[in-house]
N, C-alpha and C positions, 0 to 999 in steps of 0.2 A: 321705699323712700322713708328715712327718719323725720319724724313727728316731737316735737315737743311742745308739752300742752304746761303752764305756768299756772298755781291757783294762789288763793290765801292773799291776796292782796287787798285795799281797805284805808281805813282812814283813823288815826289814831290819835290821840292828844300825847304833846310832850312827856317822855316817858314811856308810852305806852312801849306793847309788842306784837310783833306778828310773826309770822310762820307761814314762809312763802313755801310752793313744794312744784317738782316738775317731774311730770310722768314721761320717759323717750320711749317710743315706741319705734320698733324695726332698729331697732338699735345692735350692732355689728360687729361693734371695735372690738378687738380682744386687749388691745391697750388703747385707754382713751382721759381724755381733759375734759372736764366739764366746769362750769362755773356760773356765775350769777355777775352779770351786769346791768350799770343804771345808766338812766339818760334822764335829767332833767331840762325844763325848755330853757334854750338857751345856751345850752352845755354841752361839751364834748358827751358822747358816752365813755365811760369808767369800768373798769374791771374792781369788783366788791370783792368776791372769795373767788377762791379757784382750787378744787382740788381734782388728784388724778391719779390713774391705776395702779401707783407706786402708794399711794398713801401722803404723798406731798400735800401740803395744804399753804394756801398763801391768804393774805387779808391785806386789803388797801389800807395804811397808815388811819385813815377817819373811824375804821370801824370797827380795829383790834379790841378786842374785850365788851364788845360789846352783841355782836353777831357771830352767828356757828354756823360753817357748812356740813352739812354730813349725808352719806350718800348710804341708802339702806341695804345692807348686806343678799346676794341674792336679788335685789328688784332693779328695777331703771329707775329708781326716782331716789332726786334729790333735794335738799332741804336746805333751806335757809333761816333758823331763827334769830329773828329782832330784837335786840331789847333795848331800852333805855335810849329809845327812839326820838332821833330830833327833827328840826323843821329842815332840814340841810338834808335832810335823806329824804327827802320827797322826791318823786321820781317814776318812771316808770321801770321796773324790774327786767331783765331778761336774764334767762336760762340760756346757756348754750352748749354746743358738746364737738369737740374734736378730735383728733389724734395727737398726742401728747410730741408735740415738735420743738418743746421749750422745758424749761423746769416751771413748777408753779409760780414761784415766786420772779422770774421773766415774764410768763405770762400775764400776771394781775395786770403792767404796765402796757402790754399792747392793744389794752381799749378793744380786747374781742378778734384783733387780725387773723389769730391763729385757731378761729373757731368755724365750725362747716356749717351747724346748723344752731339754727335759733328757732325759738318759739314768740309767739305775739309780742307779748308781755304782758305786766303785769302793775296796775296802777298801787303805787305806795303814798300814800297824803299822813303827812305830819304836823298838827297844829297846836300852834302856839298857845 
């Protein structure tokens, strides 16, 4: 059974950054999607980054230039650094991982449909 464990989550003043990271364990795919979703209360969940076996890489319009996904060469674990963090991206994070059924940039829009496993998450607090 795939496992995905989320850390580096935290509470940050406007501005600030973090460095969220997600370990998949039993992990399979020989082509696969992975990416990072939020869900704030109230709010649909969103698709943030997404990238995938091809090297594709997508980013939700809020958070171009500002966050990096990057997945580490050889390991299961992937990365999301924050920066220039606002109260709008407070949220709880989630990692997830699929089988690449879309291109990235399809994917970021379908809010996670296209994804088999997730991890808990991962709380992100931004103050004003």
């Amino acid at each position: 059974q795939v496992q995905l464990m989320e850390s580096g989550g935290g509470s940050v003043q406007t501005g600030g950054s973090l460095r969220l990271s997600c370990a998949a364990w039993r992990h399979t795919y020989r082509r696969w999607c992975m990416g990072w979703f939020r869900q704030a209360p109230g709010k649909e969940r969103e698709g943030v980054a997404i990238i995938d076996s091809d090297g594709d890489i997508s980013y939700v319009d809020s958070v171009k230039g500002r966050f990096t996904i990057s997945k580490e060469n050889g390991k299961n674990t992937l990365h999301l650094q924050m920066n220039s963090l606002k109260p709008e991206d407070t949220a709880v994070y989630y990692c997830a991982l699929g089988a690449p059924r879309m291109t990235a940039s399809q994917a970021i829009h379908e809010r996670g449909a296209t994804m088999d496993y997730w991890g808990k998450g991962t709380q992100v607090t931004v103050s004003s």
